[in-house]
C-alpha positions in Angstrom: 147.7 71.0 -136.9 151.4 70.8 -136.7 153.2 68.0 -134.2 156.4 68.1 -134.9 159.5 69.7 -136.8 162.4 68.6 -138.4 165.5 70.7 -138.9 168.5 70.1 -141.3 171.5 70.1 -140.0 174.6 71.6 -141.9 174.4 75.8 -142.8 170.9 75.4 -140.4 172.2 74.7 -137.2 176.3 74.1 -137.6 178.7 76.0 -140.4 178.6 73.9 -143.2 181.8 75.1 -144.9 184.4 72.4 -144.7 187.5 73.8 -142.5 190.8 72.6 -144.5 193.1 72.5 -141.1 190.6 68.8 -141.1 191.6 67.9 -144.2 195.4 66.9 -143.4 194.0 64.8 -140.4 192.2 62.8 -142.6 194.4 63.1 -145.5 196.6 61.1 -142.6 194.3 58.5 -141.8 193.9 57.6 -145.6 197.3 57.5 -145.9 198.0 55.1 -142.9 194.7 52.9 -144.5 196.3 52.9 -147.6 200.2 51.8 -145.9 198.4 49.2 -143.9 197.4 47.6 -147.2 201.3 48.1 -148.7 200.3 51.5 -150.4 202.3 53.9 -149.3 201.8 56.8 -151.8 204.0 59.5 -152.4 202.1 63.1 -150.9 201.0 64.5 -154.3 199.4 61.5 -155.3 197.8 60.8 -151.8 196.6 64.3 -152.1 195.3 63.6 -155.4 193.1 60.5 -154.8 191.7 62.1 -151.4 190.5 65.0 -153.7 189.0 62.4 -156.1 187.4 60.4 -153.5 185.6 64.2 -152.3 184.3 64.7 -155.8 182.9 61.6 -156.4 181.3 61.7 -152.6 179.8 64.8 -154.2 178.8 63.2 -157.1 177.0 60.6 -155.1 175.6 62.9 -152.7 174.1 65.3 -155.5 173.0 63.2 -158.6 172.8 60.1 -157.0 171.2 61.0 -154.1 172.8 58.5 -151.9 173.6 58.5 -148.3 176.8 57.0 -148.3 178.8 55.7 -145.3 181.9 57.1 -144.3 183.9 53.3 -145.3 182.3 53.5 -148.6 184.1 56.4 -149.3 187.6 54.7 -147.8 186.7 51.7 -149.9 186.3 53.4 -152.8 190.2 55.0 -152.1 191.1 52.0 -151.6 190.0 50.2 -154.7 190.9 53.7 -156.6 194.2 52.6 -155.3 194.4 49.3 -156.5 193.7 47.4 -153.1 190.9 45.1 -152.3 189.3 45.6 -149.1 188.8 42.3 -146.5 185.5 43.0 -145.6 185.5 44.1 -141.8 188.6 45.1 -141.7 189.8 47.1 -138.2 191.8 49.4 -140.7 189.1 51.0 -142.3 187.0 51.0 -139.4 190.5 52.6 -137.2 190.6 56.0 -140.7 186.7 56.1 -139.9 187.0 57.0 -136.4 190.2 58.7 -137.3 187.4 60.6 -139.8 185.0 61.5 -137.2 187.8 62.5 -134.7 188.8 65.0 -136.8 185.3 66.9 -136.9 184.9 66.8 -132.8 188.9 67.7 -132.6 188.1 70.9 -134.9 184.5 71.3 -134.7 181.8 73.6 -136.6 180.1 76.5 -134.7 176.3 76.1 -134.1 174.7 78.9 -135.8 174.4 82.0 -133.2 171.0 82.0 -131.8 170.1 78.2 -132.6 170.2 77.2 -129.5 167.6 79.4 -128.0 165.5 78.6 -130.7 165.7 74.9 -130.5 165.2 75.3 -126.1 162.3 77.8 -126.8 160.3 75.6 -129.8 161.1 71.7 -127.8 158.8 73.2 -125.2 156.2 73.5 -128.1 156.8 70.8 -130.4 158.4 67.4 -131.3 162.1 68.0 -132.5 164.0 65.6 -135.0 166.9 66.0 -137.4 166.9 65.3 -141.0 170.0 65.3 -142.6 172.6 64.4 -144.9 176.2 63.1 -143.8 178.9 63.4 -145.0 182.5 62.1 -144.9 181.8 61.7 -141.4 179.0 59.6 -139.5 175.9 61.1 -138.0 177.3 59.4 -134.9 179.6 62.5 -134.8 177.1 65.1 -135.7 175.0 63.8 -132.8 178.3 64.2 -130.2 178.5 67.5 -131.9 174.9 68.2 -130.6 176.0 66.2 -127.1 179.1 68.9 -126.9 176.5 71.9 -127.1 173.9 70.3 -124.8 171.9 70.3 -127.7 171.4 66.8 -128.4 168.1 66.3 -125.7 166.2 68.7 -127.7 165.8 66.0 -130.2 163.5 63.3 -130.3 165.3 61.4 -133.0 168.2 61.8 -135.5 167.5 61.0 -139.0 170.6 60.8 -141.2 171.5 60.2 -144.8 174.3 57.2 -143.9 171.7 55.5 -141.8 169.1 55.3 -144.4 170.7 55.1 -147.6 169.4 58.4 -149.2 169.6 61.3 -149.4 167.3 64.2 -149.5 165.6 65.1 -151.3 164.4 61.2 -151.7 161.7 60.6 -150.1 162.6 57.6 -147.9 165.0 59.7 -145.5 161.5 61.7 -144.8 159.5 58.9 -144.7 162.1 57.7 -141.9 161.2 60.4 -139.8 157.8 59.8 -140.0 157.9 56.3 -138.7 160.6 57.8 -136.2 158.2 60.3 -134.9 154.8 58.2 -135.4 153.0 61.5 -136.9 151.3 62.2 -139.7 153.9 63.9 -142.8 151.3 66.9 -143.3 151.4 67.3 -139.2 155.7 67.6 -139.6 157.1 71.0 -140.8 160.5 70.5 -142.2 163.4 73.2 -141.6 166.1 73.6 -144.1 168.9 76.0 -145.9 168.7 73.8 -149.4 165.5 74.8 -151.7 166.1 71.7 -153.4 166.8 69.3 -150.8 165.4 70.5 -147.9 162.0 72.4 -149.1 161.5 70.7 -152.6 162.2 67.3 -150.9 159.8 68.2 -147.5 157.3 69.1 -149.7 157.3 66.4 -152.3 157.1 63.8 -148.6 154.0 66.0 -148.0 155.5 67.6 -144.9 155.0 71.6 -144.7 158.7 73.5 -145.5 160.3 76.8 -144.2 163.7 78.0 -145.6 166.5 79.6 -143.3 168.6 82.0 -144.8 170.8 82.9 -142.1 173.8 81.4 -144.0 173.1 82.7 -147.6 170.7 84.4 -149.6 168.3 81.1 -151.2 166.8 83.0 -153.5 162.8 82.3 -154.3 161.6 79.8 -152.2 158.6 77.2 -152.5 158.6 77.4 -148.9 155.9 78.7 -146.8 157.7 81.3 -145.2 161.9 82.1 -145.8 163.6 83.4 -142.6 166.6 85.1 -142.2 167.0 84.9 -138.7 166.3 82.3 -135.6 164.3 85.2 -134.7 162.3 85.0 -137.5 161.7 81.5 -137.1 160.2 81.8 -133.6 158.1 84.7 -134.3 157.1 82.6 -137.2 156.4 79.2 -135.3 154.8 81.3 -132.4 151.5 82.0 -134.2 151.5 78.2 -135.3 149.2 76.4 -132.8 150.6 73.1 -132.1 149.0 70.0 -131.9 148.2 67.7 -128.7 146.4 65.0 -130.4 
């Protein structure tokens, strides 16, 4: 019987795509991080190590598996830039919120039609998030959720910075499960990633469905692939939750 579901977050509920009119904002608060410390770059090469800094978050993200925190990343710039970090130092902790401010200032869209789906299926079942972070803290994606009044819907937010990992390891499922206090084969897990989001559900031993309202995934290991909320809720509607 299923008790619960999780959903991913990014290209599953909100746009995924990075917008670049954030990218100066942040670019900014690296900058004034960096100045604080007595490194004030010239533009080219502050644009060059804040370009570094995202491909070596992507490294970490997709062959490390890693959920990194946002200061990571600015200590990392920082170190790339020759400067040693005071630990707890109000500088990086001022570009962090100065990193989160700039999501909520330009924010993603929530998929059309997912929040009628996640109203109609909290009425059925348990709700969580399961997802990967990344320059900015799941602290923002959940204001994000707060802004749409969509944040109630969730029992519990599960993120990547929070835990450590990333999916698909199996730990940021097996947070969820002690989160929710059910069973993995009673959680079905929601995602747009066939390797993170189904492979990983699956290898936890949760049940998977993959949502292709964003892009084509191509075969899926997933019980069922839907290309629209719709499609989810028809979907879900014949699944006969559990009130154990």
């Amino acid at each position: 019987m299923l008790r619960a579901l999780t959903f991913d977050y990014w290209d599953t509920l909100y746009e995924g795509g990075a917008r670049p009119e954030r990218v100066p904002l942040r670019r900014t608060a690296v900058g004034a991080l960096l100045g604080a410390y007595g490194r004030d770059l010239p533009e080219p090469q502050l644009r060059a190590l804040y370009e570094e800094s995202g491909r070596e978050a992507e490294r970490w993200w997709s062959e490390e598996h890693r959920g990194y925190r946002t200061d990571e990343r600015l200590r990392w710039i920082l170190e790339r830039a020759a400067v040693t970090p005071r630990e707890g130092c109000a500088h990086v902790a001022t570009a962090a919120d100065a990193v989160d401010s700039a999501l909520l200032m330009l924010p993603p869209a929530m998929l059309v039609g997912a929040w009628q789906t996640l109203r109609t299926l909290s009425r059925r079942f348990t709700l969580a998030i399961i997802s990967d972070t990344g320059f900015a803290s799941g602290r923002a994606q959940d204001r994000l959720l707060e802004k749409d009044a969509a944040r109630s819907f969730f029992a519990s937010t599960i993120y990547s910075m929070d835990v450590g990992h990333a999916k698909p390891r199996a730990e940021i499922f097996e947070a969820a499960v002690t989160e929710l206090g059910v069973a993995p084969a009673e959680i079905l897990h929601i995602g747009d990633n066939e390797r993170t989001d189904v492979r990983g559900a699956l290898a936890a031993g949760f049940r998977a469905i993959r949502i292709d309202v964003v892009r084509d995934g191509g075969p899926s290991e997933a019980e069922f692939v839907a290309r629209s909320f719709e499609d989810l809720t028809e979907y879900l509607e014949k699944v006969e939750p559990s009130n154990v």
